[in-house]
N, CA, C and O atoms as a GROMACS GRO file, in nm:
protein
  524
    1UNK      N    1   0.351   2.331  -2.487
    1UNK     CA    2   0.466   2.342  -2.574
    1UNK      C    3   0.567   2.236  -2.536
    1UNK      O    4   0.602   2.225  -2.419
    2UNK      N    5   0.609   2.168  -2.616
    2UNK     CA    6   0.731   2.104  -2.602
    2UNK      C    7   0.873   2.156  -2.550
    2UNK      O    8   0.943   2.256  -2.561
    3UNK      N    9   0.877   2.063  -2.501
    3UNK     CA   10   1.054   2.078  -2.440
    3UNK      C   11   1.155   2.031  -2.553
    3UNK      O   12   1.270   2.056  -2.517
    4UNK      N   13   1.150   1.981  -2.654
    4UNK     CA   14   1.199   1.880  -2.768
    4UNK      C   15   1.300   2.026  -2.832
    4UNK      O   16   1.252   2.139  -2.822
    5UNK      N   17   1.417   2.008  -2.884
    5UNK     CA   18   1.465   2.110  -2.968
    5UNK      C   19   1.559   2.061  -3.090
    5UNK      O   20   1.656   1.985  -3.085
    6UNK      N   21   1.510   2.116  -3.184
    6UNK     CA   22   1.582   2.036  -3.320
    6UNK      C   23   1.704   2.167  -3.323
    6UNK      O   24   1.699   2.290  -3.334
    7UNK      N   25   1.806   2.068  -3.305
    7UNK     CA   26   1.926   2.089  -3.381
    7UNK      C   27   1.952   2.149  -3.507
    7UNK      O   28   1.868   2.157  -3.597
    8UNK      N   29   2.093   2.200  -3.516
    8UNK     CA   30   2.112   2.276  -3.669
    8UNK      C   31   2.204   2.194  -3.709
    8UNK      O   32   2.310   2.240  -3.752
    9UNK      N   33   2.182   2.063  -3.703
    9UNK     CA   34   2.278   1.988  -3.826
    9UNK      C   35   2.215   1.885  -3.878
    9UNK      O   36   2.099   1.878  -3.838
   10UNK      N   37   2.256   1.778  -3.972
   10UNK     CA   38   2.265   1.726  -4.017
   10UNK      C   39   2.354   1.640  -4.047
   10UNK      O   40   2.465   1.677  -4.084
   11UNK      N   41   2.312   1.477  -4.035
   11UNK     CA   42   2.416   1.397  -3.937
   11UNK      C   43   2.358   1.287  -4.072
   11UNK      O   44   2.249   1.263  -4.124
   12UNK      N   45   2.481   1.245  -4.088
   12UNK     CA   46   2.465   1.117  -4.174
   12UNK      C   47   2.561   1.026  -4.125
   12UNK      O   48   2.676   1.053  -4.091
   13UNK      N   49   2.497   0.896  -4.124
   13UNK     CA   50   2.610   0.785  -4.015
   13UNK      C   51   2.598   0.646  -4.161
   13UNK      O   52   2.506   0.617  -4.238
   14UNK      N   53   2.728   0.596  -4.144
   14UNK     CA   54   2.657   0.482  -4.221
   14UNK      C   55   2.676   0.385  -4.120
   14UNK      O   56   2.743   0.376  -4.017
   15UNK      N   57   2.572   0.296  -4.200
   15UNK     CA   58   2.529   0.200  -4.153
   15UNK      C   59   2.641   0.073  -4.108
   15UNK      O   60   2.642   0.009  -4.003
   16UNK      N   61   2.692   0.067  -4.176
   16UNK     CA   62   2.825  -0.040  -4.184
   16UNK      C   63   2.888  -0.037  -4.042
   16UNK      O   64   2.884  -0.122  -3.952
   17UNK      N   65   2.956   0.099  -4.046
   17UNK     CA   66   3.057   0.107  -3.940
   17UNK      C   67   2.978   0.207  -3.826
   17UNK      O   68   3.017   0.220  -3.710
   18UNK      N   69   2.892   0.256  -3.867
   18UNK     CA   70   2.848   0.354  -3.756
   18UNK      C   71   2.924   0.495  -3.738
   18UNK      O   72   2.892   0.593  -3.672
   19UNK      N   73   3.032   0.469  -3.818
   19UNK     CA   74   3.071   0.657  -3.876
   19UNK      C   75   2.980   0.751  -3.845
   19UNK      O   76   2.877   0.692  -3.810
   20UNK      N   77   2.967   0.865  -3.841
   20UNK     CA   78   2.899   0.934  -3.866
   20UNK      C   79   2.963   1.089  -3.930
   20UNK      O   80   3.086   1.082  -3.930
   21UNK      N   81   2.920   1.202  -3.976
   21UNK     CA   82   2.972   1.334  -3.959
   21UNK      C   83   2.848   1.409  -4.002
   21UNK      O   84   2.756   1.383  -4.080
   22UNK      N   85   2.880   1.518  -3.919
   22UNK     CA   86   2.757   1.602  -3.883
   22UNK      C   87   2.790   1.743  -4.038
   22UNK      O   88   2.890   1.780  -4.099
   23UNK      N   89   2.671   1.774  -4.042
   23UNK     CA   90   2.687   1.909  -4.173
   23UNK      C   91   2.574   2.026  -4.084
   23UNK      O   92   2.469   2.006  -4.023
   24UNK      N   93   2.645   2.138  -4.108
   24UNK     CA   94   2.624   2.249  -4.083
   24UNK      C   95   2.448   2.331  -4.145
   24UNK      O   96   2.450   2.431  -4.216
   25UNK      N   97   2.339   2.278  -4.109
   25UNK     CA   98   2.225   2.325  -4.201
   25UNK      C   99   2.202   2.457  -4.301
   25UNK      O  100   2.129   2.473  -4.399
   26UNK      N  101   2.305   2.553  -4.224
   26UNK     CA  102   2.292   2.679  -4.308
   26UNK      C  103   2.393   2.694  -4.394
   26UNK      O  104   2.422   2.807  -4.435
   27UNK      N  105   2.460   2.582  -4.433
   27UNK     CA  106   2.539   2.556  -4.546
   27UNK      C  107   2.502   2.466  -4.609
   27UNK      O  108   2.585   2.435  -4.694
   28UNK      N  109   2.378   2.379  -4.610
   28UNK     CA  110   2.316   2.284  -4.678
   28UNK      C  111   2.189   2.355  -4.767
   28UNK      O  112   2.120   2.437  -4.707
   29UNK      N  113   2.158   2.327  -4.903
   29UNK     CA  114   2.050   2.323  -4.966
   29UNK      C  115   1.986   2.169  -5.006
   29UNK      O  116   2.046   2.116  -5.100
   30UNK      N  117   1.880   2.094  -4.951
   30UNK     CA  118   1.811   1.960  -5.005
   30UNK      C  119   1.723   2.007  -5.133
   30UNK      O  120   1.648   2.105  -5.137
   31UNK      N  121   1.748   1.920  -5.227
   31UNK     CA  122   1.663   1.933  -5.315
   31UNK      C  123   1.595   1.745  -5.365
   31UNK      O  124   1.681   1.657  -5.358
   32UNK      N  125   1.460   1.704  -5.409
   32UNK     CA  126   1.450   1.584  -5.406
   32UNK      C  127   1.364   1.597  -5.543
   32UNK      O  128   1.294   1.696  -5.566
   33UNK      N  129   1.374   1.491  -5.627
   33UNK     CA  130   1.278   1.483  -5.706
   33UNK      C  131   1.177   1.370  -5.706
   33UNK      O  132   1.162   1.302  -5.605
   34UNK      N  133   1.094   1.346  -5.838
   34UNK     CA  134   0.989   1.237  -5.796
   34UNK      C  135   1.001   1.120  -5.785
   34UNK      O  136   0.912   1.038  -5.762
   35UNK      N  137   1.175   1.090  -5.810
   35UNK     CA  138   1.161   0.923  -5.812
   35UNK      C  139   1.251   0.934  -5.702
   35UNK      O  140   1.347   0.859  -5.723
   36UNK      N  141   1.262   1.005  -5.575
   36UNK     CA  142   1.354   0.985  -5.488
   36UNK      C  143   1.462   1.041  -5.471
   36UNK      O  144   1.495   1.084  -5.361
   37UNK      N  145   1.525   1.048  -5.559
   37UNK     CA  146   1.673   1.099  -5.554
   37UNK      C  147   1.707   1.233  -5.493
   37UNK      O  148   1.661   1.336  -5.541
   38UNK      N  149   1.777   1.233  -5.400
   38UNK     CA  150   1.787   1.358  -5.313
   38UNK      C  151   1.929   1.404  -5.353
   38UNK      O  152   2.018   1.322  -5.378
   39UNK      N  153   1.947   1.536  -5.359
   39UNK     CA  154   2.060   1.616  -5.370
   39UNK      C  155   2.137   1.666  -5.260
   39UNK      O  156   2.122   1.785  -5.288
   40UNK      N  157   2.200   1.667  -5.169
   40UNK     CA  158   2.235   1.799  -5.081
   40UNK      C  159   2.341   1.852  -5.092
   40UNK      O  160   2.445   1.800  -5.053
   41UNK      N  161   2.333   2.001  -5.162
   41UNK     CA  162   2.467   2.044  -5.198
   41UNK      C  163   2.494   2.139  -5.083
   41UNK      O  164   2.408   2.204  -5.023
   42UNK      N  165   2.642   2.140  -5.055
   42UNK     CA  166   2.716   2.172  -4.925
   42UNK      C  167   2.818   2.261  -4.946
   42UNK      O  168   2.925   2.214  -4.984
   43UNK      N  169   2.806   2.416  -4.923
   43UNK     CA  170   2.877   2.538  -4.965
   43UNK      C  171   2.913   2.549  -4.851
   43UNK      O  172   2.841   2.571  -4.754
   44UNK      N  173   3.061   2.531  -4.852
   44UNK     CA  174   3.145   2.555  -4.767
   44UNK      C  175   3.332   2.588  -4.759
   44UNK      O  176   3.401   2.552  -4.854
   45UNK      N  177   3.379   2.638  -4.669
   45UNK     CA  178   3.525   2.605  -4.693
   45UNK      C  179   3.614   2.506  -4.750
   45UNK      O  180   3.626   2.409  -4.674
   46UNK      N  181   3.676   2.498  -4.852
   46UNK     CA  182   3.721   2.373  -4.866
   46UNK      C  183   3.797   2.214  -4.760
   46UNK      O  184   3.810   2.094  -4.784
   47UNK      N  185   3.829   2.301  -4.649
   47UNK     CA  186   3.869   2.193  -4.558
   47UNK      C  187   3.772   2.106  -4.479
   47UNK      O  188   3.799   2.001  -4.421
   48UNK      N  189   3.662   2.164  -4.484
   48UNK     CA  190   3.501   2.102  -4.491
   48UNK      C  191   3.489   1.972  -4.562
   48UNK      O  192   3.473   1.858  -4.518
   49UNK      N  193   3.507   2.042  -4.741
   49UNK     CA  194   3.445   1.939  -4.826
   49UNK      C  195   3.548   1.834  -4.814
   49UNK      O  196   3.513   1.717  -4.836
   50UNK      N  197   3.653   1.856  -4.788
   50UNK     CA  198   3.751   1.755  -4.772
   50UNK      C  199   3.723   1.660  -4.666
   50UNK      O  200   3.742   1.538  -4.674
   51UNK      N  201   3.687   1.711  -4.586
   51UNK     CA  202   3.651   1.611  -4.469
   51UNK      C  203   3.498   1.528  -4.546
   51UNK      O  204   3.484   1.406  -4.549
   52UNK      N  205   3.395   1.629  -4.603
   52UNK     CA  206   3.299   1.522  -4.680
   52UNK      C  207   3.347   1.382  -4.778
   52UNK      O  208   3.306   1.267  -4.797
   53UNK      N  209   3.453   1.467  -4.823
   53UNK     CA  210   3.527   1.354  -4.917
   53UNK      C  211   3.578   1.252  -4.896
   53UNK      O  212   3.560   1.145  -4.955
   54UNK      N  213   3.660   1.283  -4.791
   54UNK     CA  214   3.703   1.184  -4.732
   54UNK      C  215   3.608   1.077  -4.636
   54UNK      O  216   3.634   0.957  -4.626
   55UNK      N  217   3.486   1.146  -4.563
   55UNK     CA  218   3.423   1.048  -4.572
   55UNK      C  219   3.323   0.920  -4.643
   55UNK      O  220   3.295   0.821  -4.575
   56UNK      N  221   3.286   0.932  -4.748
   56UNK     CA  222   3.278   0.906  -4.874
   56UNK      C  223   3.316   0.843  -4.946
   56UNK      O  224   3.254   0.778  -5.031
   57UNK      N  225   3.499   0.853  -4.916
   57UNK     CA  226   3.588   0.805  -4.954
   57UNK      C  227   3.556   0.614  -4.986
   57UNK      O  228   3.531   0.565  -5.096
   58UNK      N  229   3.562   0.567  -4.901
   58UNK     CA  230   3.519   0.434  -4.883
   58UNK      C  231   3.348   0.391  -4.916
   58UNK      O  232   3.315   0.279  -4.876
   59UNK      N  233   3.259   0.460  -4.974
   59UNK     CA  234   3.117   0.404  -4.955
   59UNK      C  235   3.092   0.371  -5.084
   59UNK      O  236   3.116   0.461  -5.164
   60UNK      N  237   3.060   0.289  -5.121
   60UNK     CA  238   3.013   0.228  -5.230
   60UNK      C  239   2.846   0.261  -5.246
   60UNK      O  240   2.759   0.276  -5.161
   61UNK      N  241   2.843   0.265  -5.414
   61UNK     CA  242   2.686   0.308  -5.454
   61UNK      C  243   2.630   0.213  -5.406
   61UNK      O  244   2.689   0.107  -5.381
   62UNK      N  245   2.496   0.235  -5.384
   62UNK     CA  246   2.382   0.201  -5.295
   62UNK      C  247   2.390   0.158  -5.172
   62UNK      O  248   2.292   0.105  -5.120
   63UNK      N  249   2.490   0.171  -5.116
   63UNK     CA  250   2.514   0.140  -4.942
   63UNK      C  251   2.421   0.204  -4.868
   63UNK      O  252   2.380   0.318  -4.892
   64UNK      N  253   2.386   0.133  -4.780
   64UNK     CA  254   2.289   0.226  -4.681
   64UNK      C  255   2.335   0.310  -4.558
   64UNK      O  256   2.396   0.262  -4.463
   65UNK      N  257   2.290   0.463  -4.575
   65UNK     CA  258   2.311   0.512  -4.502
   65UNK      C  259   2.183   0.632  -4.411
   65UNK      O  260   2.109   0.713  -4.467
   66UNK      N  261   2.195   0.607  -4.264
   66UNK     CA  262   2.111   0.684  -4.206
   66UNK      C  263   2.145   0.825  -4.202
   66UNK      O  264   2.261   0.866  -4.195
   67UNK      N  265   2.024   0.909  -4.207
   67UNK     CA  266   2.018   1.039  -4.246
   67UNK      C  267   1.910   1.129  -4.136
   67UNK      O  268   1.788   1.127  -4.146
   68UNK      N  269   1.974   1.194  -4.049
   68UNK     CA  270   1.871   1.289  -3.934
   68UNK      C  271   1.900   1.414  -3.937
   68UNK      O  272   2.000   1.463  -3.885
   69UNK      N  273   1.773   1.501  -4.028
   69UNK     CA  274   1.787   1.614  -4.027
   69UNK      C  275   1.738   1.673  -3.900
   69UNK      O  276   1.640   1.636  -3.835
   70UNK      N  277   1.825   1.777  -3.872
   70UNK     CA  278   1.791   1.836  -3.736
   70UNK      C  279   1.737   1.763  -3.602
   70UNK      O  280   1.653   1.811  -3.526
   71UNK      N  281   1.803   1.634  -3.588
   71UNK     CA  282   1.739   1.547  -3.493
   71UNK      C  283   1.579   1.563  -3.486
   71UNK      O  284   1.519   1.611  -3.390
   72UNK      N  285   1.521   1.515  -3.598
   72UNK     CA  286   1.373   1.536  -3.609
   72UNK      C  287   1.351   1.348  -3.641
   72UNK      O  288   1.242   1.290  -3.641
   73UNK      N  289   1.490   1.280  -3.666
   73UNK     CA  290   1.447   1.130  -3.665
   73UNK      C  291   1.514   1.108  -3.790
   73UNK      O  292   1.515   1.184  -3.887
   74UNK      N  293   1.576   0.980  -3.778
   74UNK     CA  294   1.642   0.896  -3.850
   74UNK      C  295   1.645   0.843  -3.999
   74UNK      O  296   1.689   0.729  -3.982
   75UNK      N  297   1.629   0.854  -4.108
   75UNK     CA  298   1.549   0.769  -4.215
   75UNK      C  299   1.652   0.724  -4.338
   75UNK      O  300   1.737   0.803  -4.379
   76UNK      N  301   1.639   0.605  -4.387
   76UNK     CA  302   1.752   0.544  -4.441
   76UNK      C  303   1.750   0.560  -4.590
   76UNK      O  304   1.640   0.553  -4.645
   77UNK      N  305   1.867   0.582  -4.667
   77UNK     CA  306   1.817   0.635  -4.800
   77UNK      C  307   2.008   0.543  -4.880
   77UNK      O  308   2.119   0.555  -4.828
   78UNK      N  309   1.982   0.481  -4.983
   78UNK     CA  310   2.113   0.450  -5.036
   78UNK      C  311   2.216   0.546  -5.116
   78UNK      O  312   2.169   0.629  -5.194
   79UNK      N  313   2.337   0.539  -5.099
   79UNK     CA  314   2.460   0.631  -5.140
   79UNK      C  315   2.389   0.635  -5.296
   79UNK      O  316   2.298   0.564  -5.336
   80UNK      N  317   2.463   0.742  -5.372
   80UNK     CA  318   2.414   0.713  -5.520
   80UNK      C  319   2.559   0.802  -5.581
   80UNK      O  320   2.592   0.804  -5.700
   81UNK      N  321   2.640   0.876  -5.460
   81UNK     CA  322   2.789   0.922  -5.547
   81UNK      C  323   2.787   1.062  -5.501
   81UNK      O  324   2.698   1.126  -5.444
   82UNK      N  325   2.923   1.099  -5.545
   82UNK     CA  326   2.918   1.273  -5.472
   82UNK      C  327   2.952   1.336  -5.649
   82UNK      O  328   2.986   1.255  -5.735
   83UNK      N  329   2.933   1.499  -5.685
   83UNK     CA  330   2.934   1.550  -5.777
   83UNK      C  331   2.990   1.668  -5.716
   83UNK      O  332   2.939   1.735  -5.626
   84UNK      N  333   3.109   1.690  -5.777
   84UNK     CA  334   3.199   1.786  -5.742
   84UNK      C  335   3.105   1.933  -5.844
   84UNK      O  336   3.084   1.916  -5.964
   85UNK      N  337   3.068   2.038  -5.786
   85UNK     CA  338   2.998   2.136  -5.780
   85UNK      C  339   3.079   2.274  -5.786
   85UNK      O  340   3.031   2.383  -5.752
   86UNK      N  341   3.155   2.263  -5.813
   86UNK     CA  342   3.316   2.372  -5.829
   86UNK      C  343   3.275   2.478  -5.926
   86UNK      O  344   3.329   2.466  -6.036
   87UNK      N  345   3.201   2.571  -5.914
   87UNK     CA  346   3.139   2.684  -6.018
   87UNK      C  347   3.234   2.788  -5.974
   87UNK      O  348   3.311   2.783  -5.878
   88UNK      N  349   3.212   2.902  -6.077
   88UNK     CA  350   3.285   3.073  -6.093
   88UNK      C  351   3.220   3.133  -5.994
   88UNK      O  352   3.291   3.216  -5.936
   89UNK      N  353   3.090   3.122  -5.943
   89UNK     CA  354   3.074   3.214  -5.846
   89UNK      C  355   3.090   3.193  -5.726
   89UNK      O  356   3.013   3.234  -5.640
   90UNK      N  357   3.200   3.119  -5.704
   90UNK     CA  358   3.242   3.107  -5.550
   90UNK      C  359   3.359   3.148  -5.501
   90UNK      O  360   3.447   3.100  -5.574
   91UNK      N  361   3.403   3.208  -5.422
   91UNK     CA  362   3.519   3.295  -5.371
   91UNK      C  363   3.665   3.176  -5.376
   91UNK      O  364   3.625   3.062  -5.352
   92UNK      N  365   3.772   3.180  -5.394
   92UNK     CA  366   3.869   3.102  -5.381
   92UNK      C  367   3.823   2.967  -5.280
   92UNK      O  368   3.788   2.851  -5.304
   93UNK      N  369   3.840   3.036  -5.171
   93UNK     CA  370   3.832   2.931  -5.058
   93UNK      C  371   3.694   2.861  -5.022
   93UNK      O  372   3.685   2.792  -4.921
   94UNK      N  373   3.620   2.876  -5.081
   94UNK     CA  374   3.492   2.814  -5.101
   94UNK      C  375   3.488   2.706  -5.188
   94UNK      O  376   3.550   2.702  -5.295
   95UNK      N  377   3.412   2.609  -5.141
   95UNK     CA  378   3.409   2.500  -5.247
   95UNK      C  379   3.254   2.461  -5.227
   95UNK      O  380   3.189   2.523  -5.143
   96UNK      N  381   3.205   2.377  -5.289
   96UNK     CA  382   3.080   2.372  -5.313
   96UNK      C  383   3.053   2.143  -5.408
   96UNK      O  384   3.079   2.090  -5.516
   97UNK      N  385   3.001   2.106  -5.296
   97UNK     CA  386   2.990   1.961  -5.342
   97UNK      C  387   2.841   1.890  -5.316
   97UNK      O  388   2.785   1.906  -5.207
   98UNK      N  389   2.795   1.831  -5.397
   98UNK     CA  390   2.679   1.745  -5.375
   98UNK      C  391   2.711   1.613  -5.389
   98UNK      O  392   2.778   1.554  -5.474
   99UNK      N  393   2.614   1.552  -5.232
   99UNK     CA  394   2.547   1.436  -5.204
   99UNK      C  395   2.476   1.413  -5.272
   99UNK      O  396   2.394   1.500  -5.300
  100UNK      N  397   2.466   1.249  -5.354
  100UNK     CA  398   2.321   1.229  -5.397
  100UNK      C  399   2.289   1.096  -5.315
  100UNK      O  400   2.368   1.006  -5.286
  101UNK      N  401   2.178   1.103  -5.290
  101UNK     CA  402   2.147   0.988  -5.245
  101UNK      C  403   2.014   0.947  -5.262
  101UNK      O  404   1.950   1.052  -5.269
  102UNK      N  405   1.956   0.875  -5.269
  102UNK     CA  406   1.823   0.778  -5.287
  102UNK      C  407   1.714   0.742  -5.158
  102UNK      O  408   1.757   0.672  -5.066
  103UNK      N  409   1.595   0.785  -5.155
  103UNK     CA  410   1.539   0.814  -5.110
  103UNK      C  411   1.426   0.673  -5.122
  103UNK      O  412   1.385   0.699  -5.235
  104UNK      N  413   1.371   0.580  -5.093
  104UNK     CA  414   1.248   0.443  -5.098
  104UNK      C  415   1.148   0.558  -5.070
  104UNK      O  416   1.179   0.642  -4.985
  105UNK      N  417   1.062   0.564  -5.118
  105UNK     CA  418   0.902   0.646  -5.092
  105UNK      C  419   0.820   0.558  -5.039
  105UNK      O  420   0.786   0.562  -4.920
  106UNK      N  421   0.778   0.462  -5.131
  106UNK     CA  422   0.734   0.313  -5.083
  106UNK      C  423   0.744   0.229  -5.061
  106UNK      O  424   0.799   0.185  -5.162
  107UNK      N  425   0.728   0.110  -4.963
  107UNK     CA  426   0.771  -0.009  -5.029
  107UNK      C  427   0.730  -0.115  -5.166
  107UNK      O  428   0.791  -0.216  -5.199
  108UNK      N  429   0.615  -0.060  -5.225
  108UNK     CA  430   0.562  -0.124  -5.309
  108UNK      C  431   0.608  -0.043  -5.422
  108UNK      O  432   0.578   0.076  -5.430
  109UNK      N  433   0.689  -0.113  -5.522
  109UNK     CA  434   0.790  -0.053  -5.635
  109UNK      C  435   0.676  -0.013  -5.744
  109UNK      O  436   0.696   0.078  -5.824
  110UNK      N  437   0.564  -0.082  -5.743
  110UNK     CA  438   0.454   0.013  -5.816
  110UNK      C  439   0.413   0.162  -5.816
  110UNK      O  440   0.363   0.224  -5.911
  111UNK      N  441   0.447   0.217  -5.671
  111UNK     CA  442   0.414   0.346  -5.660
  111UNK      C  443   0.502   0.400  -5.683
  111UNK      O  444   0.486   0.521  -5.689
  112UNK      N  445   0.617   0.355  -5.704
  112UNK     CA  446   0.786   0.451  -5.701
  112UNK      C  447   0.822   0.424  -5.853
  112UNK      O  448   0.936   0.420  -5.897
  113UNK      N  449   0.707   0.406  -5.925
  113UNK     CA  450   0.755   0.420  -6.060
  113UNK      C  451   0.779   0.562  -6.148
  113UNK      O  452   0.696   0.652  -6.134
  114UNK      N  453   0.869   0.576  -6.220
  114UNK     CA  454   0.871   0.740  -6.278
  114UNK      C  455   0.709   0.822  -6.278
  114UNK      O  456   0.606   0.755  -6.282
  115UNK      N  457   0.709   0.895  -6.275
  115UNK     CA  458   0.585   1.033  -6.353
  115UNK      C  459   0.662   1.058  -6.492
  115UNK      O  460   0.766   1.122  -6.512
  116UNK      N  461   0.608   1.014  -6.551
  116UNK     CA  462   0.672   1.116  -6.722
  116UNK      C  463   0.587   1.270  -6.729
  116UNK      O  464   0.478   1.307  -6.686
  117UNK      N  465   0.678   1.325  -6.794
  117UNK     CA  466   0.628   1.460  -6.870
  117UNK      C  467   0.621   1.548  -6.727
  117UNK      O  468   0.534   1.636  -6.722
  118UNK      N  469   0.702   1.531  -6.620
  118UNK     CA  470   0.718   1.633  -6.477
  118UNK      C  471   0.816   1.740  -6.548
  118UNK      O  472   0.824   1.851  -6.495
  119UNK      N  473   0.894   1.713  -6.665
  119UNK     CA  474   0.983   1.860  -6.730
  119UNK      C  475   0.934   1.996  -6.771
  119UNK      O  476   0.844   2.015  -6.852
  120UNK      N  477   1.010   2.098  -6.700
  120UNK     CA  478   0.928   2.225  -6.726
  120UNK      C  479   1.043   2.294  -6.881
  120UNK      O  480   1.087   2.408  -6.899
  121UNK      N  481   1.057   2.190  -6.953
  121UNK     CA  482   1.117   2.252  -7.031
  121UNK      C  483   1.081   2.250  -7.164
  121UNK      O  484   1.064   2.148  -7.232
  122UNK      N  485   1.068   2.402  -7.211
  122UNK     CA  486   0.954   2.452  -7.289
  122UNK      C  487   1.080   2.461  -7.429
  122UNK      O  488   1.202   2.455  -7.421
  123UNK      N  489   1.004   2.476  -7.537
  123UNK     CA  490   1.103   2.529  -7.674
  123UNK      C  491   1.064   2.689  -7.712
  123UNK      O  492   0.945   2.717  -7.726
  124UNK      N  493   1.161   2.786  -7.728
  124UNK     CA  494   1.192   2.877  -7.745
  124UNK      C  495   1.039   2.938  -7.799
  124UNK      O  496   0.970   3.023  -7.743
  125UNK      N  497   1.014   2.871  -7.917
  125UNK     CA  498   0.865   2.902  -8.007
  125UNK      C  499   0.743   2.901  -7.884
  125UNK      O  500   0.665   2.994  -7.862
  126UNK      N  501   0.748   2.757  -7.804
  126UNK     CA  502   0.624   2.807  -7.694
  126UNK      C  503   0.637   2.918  -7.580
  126UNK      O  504   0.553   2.937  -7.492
  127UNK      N  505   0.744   2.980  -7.595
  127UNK     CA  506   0.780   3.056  -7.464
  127UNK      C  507   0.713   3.206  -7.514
  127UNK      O  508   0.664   3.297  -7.447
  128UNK      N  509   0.734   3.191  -7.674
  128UNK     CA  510   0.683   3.342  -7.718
  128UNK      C  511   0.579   3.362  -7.751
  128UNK      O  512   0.528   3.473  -7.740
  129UNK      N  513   0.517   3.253  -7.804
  129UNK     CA  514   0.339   3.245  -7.812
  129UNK      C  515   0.281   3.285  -7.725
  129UNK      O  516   0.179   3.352  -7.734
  130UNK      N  517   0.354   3.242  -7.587
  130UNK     CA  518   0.272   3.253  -7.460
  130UNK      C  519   0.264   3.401  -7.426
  130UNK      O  520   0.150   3.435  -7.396
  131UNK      N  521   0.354   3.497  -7.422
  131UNK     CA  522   0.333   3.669  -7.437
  131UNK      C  523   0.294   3.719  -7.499
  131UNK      O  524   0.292   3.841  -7.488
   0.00000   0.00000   0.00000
């Protein structure tokens, strides 16, 4: 068995300045789709997201920034913008914001081309045929 122990955060540094700030994993959900693009939305206190914001503050789209989940290793993915996530079902003092960021799969831009037709979205008429 290993001696190795992964951490419960999540640490994004950019590259530029070597910033970094760490996120809390059990307040993180990742979600990624097929052309890369990663989500991580971050439910938390608002004096939290403020501090996300503010780091942020300064990064310009597609900047590169390193990304280590749970100290399991490093991997570089470009800014793509934050999306303020502010829904009804969150208590006052809760706020709720997503990271997006961009994910290279390959280096050969042939393989990182879209999938068409990955939508699971059906029209009302096929949903009832199907029962």
């Amino acid at each position: 068995m290993s001696d190795f122990e992964f951490s419960d955060k999540i640490t994004i540094t950019k590259k530029n300045s070597g910033q970094s700030i760490d996120l809390d994993q059990s307040k993180v959900h990742i979600r990624e789709n097929q052309k890369g693009i990663m989500a991580v939305s971050y439910v938390a206190p608002i004096f939290e997201i403020m501090d996300i914001e503010d780091f942020f503050s300064d990064v310009i789209g597609s900047e590169k920034l390193s990304v280590d989940i749970g100290g399991s290793g490093e991997f570089t993915v470009a800014f793509r913008g934050l999306v303020d996530g502010k829904g009804k079902n969150f208590p006052q003092n809760i706020d709720h914001t997503i990271i997006l960021m961009q994910v290279s799969k390959n280096l050969d831009y042939r393989q990182n081309m879209q999938v068409t037709g990955f939508s699971k979205f059906k029209l009302r008429d096929e949903i009832s045929d199907e029962n």
